[in-house]
C-alpha positions as CSV (number, residue, x, y, z in Angstrom):
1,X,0.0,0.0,0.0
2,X,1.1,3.9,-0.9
3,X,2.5,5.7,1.8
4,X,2.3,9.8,1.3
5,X,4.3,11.7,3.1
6,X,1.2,14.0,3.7
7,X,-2.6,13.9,3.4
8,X,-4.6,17.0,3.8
9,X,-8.1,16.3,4.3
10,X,-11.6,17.9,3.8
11,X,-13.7,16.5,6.9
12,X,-17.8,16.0,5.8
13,X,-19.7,18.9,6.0
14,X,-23.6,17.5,6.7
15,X,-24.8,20.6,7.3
16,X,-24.4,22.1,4.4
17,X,-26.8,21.9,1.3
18,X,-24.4,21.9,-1.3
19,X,-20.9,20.4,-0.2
20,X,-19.1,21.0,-2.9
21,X,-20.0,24.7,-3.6
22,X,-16.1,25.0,-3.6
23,X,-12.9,23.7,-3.6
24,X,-10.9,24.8,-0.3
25,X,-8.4,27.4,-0.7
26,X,-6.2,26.7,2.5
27,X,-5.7,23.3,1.7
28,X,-4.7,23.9,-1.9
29,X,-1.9,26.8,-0.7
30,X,-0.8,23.9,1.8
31,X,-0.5,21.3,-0.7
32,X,1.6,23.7,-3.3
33,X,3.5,24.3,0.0
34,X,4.3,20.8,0.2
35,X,4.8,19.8,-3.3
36,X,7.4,23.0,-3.5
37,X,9.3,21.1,-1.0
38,X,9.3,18.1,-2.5
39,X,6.7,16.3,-0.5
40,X,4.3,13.3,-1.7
41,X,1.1,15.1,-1.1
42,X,-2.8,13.3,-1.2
43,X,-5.7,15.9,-0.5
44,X,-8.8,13.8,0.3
45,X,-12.5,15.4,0.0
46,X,-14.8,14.1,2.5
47,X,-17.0,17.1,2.2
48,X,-20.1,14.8,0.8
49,X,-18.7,11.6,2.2
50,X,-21.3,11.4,5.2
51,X,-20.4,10.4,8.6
52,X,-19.5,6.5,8.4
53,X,-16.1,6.2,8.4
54,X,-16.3,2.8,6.6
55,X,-17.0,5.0,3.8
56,X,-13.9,7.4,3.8
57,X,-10.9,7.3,1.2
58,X,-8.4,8.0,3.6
59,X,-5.2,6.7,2.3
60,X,-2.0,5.8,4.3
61,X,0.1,8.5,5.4
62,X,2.8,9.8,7.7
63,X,1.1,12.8,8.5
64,X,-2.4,14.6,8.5
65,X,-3.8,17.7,8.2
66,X,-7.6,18.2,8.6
67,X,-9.3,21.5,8.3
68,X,-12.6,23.0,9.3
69,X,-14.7,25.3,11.2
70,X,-16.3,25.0,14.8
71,X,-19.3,22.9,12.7
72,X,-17.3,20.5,12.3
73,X,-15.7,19.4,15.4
74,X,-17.6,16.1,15.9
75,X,-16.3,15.4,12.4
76,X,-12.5,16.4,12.4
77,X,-12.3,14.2,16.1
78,X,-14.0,11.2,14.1
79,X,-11.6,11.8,10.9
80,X,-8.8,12.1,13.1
81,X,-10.4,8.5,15.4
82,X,-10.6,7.0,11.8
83,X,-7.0,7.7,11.1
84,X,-5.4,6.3,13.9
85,X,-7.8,3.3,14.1
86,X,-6.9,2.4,10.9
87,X,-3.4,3.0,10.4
88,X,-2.0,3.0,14.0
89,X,-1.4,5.6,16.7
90,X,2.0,6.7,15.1
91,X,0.4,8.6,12.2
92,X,0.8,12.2,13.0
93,X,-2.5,14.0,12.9
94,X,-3.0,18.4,13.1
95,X,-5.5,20.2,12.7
96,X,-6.0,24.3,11.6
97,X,-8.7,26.5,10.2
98,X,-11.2,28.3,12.3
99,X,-11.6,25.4,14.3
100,X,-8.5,25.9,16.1
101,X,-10.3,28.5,18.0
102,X,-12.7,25.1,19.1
103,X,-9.3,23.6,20.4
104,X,-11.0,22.7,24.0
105,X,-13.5,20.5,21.8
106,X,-11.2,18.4,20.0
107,X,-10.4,15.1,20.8
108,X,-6.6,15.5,21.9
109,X,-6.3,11.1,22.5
110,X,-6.5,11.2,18.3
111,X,-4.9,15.3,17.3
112,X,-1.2,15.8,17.9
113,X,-1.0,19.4,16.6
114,X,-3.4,22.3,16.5
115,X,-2.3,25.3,14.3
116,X,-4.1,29.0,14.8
117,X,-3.2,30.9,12.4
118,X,-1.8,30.4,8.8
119,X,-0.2,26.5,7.9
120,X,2.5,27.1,5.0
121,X,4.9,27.4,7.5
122,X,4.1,24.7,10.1
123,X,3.7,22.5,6.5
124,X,7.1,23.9,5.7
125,X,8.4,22.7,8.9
126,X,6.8,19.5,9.6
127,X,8.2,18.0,5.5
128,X,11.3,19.4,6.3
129,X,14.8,16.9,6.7
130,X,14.3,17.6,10.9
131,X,10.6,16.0,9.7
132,X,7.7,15.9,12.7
133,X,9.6,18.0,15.5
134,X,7.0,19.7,17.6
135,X,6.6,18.8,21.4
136,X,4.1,21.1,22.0
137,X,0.3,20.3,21.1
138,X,-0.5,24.3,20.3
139,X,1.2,26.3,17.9
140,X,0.4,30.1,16.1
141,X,1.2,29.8,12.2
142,X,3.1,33.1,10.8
143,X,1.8,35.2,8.6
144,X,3.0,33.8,5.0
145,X,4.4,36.2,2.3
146,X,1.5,35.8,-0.5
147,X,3.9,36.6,-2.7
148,X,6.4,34.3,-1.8
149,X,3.8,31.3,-2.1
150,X,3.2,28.6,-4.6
151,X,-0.5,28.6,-6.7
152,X,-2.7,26.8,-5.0
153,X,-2.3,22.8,-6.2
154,X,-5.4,22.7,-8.0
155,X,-4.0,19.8,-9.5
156,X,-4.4,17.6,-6.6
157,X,-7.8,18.3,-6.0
158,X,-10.3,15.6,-6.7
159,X,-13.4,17.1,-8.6
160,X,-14.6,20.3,-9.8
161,X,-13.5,22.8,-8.1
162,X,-16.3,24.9,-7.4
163,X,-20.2,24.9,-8.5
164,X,-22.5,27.7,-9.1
165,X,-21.0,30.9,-7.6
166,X,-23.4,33.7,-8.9
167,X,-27.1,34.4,-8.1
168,X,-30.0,32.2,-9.8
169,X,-27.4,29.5,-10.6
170,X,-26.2,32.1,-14.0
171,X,-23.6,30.9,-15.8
172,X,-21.7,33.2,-17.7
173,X,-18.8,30.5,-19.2
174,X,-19.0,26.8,-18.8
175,X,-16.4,25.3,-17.4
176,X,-17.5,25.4,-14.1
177,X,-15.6,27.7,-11.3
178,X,-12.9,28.3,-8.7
179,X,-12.4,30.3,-5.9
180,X,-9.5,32.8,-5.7
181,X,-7.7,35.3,-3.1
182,X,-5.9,38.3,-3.7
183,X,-5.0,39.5,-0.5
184,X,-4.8,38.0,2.9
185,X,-6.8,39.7,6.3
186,X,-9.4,42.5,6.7
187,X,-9.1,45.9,8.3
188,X,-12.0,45.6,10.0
189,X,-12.8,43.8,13.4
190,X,-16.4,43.3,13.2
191,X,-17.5,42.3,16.7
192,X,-19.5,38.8,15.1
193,X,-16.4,37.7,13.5
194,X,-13.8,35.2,14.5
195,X,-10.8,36.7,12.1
196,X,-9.1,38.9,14.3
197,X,-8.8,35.9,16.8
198,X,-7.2,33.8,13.9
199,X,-4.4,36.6,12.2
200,X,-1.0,37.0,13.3
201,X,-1.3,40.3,12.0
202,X,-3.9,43.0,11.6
203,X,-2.3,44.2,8.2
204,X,-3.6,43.4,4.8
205,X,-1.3,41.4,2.7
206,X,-1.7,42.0,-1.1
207,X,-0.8,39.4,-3.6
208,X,1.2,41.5,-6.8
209,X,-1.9,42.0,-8.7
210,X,0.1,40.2,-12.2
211,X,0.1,37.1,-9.8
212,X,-3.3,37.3,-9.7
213,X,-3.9,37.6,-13.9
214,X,-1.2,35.2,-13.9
215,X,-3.5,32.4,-11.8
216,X,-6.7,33.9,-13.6
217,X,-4.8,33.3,-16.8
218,X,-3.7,29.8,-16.0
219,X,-7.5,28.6,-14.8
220,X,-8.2,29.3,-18.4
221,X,-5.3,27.9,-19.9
222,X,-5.0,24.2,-17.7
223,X,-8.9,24.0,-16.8
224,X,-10.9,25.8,-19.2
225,X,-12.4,27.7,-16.1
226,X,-13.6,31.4,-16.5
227,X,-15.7,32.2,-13.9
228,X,-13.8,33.3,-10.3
229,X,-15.4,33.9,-7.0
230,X,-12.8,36.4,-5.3
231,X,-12.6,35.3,-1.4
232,X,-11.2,38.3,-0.1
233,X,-12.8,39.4,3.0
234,X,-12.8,42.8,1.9
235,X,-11.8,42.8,-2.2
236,X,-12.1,47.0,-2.4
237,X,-10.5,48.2,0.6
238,X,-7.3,49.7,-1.3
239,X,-8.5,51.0,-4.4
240,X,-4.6,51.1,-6.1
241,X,-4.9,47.1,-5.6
242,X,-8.2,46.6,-7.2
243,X,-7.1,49.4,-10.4
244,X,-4.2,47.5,-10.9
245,X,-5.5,44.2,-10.9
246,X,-8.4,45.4,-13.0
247,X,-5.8,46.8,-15.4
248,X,-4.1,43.6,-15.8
249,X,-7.0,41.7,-16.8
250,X,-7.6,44.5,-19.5
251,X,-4.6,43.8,-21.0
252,X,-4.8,40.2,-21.0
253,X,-5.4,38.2,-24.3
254,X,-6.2,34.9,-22.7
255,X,-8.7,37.1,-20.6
256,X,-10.2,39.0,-23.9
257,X,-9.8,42.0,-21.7
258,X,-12.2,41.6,-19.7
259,X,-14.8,39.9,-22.1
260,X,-13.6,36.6,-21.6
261,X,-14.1,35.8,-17.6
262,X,-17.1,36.6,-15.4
263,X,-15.7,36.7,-11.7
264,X,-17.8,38.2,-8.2
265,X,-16.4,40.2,-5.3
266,X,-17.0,40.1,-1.6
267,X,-17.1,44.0,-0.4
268,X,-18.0,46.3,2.0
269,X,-20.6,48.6,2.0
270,X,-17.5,51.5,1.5
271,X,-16.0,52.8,-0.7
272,X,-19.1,53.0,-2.8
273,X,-19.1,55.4,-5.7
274,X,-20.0,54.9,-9.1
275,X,-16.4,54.7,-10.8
276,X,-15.5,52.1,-8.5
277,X,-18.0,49.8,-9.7
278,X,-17.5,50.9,-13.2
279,X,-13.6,49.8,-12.9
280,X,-15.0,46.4,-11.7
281,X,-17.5,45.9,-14.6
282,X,-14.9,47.1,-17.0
283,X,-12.3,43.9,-16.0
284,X,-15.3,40.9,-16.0
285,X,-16.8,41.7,-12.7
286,X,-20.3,40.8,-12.7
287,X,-21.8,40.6,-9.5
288,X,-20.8,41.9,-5.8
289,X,-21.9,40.6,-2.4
290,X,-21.5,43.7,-0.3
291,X,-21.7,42.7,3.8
292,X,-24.6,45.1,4.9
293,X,-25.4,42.6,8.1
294,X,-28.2,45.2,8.8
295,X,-30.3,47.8,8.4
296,X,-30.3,49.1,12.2
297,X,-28.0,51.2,12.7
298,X,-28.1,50.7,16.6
299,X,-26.8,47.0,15.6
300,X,-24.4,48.4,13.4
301,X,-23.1,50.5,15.8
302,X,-22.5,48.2,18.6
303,X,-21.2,45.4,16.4
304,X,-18.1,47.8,15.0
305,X,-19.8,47.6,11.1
306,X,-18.0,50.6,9.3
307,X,-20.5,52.2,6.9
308,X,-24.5,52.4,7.5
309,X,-27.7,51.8,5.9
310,X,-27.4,54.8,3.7
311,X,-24.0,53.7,2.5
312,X,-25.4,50.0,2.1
313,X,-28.4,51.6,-0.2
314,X,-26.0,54.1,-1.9
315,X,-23.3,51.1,-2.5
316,X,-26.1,48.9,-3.9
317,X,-27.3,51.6,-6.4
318,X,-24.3,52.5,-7.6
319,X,-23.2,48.6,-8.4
320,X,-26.3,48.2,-10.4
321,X,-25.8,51.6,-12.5
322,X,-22.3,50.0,-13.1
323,X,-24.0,47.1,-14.6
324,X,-23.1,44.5,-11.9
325,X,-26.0,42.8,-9.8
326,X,-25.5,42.6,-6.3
327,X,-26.4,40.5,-3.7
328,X,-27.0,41.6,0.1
329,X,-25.3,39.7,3.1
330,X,-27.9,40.3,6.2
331,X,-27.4,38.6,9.8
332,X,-30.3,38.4,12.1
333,X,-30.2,37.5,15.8
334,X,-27.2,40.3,16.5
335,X,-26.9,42.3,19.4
336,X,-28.8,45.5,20.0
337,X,-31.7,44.0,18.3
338,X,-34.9,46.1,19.0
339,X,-38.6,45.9,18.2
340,X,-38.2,48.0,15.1
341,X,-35.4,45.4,13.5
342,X,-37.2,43.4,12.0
343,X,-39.3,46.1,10.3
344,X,-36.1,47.6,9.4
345,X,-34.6,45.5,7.7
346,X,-38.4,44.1,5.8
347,X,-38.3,47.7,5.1
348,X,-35.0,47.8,3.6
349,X,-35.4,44.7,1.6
350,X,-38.4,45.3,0.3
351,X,-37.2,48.5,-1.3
352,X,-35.9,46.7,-3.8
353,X,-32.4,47.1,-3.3
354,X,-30.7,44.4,-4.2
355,X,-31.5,41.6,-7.0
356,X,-30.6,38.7,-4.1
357,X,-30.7,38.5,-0.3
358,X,-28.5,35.9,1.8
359,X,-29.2,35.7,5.3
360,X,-27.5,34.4,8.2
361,X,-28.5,33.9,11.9
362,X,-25.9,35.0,14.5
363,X,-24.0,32.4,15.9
364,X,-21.2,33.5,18.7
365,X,-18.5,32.1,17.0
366,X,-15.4,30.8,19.0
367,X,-12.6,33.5,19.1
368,X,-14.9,36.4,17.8
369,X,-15.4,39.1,20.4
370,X,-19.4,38.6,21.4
371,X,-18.6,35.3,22.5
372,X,-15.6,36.1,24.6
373,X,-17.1,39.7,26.0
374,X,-21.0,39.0,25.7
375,X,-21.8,41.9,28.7
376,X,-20.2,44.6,26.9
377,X,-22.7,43.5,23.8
378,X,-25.6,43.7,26.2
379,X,-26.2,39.9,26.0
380,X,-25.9,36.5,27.0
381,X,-24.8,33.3,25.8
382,X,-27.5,30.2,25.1
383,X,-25.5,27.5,25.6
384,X,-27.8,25.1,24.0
385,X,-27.8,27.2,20.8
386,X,-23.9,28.5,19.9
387,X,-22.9,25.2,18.0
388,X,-26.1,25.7,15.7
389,X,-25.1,26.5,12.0
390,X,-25.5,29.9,11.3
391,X,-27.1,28.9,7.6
392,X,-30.6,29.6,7.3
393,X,-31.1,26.8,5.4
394,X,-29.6,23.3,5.7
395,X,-30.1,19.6,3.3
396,X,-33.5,19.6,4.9
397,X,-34.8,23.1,4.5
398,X,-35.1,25.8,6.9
399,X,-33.2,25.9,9.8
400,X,-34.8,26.9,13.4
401,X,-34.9,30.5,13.7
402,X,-34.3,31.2,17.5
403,X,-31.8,33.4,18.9
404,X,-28.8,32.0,20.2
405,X,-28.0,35.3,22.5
406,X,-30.5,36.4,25.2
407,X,-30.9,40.6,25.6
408,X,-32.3,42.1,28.7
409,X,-36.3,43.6,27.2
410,X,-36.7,41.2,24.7
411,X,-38.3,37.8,25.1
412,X,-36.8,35.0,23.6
413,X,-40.0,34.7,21.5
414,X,-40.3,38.4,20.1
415,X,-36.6,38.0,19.2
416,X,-37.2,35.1,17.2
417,X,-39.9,36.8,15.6
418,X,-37.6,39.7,14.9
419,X,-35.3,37.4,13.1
420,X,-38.2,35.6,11.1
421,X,-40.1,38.8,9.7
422,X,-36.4,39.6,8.4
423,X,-36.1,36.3,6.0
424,X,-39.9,36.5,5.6
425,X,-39.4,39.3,4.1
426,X,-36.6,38.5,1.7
427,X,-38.7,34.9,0.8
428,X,-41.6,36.8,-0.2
429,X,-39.6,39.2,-2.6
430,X,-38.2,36.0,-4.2
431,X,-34.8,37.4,-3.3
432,X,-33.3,35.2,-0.6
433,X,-30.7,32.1,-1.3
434,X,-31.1,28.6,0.0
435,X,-27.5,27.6,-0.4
């Protein structure tokens, strides 16, 4: 039987309706990491495998690396169970991703290693002549140079590598799609959010934006793949970035200039004028998901959202006159949630503002700053409630709407009804995703 040196692994992900909506990013930077180094390298997607291990194609290796999220914790301990079961307690088995931030959860019997923070390095290390050489169980991953690193190993991954990524299932190219990043981190520290708790460092590293064209460029070229969903967590928060990587797909003849990908954006709500979007239409952009979260600006306020719900409306207008449709993020079940939220953000919705609505339902996330400071949010934790997915909808429809926070004034059933005239809302326009 093959031996790798390494095996990154996908863990199953029941929760979420479509499993393969796209190819993981992290694990493809590792596995370039890796093969740079001259490591034998396996990734293994268990994302729609299901939860009997029987049914897992795990193959032998001499070390492990699972990702995930704190939704997948039962999974990643049974993955990591599975390996040493089957192969022996000498395999060496880390884990990294958000759910490093869960690390009290994991099963520490069957994980040797968990990594907070970025991998390359820690894969680096670990495939290095000194090979596995860490006594300690917790480590913080260094901030890579995203210039300095190899394009993700698309190569090793084993299927498509991503599904439908723009609203109503449009496809623009066939081919399918793939996710891309041009820049690592976010200068924001939105009070829901577990990414400040994960970076090494609060600066925003940009990839040279030819890099980008380059990768772009070679989708086409090796794949046939024109359609990109940028996974930046902020794509227009330097404007020279996005102007120069806009400028390079211009002048690109494998990218028609611009006529010959279709590619969407996560943004905030600022900077939002007019020849912003235009820039972004001009290079293949066709859609933006800007992160309004709400239309209160009480919530906004106490949850550290920059912008408002003027800027969300003005940012929405302008995409559309650019020619781009937009789609608009909204969370419900946030702090500072009062009577009129709900009518808020029905209000905002239905003013026909965007041509999709996705909607999540506050979840205190590990590591994010709600769930380690919920008194100076005004709330409290429901235990019974903070592992729930924050999806709205799951394989079997829609999730329960209940709030997993308690706030002093509102009844745990008026909240919940706060939070449900919000999607009803959306549903009834026709606007809201079920992915």
């Amino acid at each position: 039987m093959q031996t790798y040196d390494l095996c990154l692994i996908n863990p199953p992900k029941p929760y979420l309706v479509n499993p393969h909506a796209q190819a993981p990013l992290g694990l493809l930077y590792l596995a370039a990491t890796a093969e740079t180094n001259g490591v034998w390298v396996r990734i293994a997607n268990l994302a729609g495998a299901g939860m009997e291990a029987c049914a897992w194609p795990i193959p032998r290796a001499n070390i492990y690396g699972i990702t995930g999220t704190y939704l997948d914790v039962e999974a990643v301990n049974a993955v990591a169970r599975a390996i040493k079961a089957r192969y022996g307690s000498d395999r060496h088995v880390m884990v990294g991703g958000p759910i490093a931030l869960s690390a009290n959860e994991l099963d520490r019997d069957a994980i040797d290693l968990v990594v907070v923070g970025e991998g390359e390095g820690v894969v680096q290390s670990i495939t290095s002549d000194d090979g596995w050489n860490y006594h300690d169980s917790y480590i913080c991953g260094a901030p890579a140079d995203v210039n300095a690193l190899a394009l993700p190993a698309r190569h090793l991954w084993p299927g498509p590598f991503g599904g439908n990524v723009f609203i109503g299932g449009t496809n623009y190219f066939g081919g399918g799609s793939a996710t891309l990043l041009t820049s690592r981190g976010c200068p924001y520290s939105c009070a829901f959010c577990a990414g400040p708790a994960l970076r090494a460092s609060v600066k925003v590293r940009f990839r040279e934006p030819g890099s980008v064209v380059a990768e772009m460029e070679s989708l086409v070229v090796d794949y046939g793949v024109r359609q990109y969903r940028l996974s930046d967590e902020h794509f227009t928060c330097r404007r020279e970035h996005v102007e120069a990587v806009c400028a390079g797909i211009r002048a690109s003849a494998i990218l028609q200039h611009g006529a010959g990908l279709a590619w969407r954006a996560s943004i905030a709500v600022n900077p939002h004028d007019l020849e912003l979007f235009g820039t972004l239409r001009s290079a293949g952009c066709r859609e933006v998901a800007l992160g309004v979260e709400s239309a209160d600006p009480v919530v906004l306020n106490l949850i550290a959202r920059k912008g408002d719900p003027f800027d969300a409306r003005e940012a929405l207008k302008n995409a559309r006159t650019a020619g781009l449709r937009t789609k608009a993020l909204l969370m419900v079940g946030l702090p500072g949630t009062l009577p009129i939220t709900g009518r808020l953000n029905a209000e905002f919705i239905r003013a026909d503002v965007a041509d999709a609505i996705a909607i999540t339902a506050f979840t205190p996330i590990p590591g994010c700053a709600i769930a380690r400071d919920p008194e100076k949010y005004g709330c409290r934790l429901i235990s019974e409630r903070v592992k729930r997915s924050l999806c709205a909808y799951g394989p079997d429809g829609l999730n329960a709407i209940e709030p997993a926070i308690e706030i002093d004034g509102m009844p745990d059933a008026e909240f919940a009804r706060q939070m449900r005239e919000t999607i009803a809302a959306a549903s009834g326009a026709g606007l809201l995703g079920k992915g």
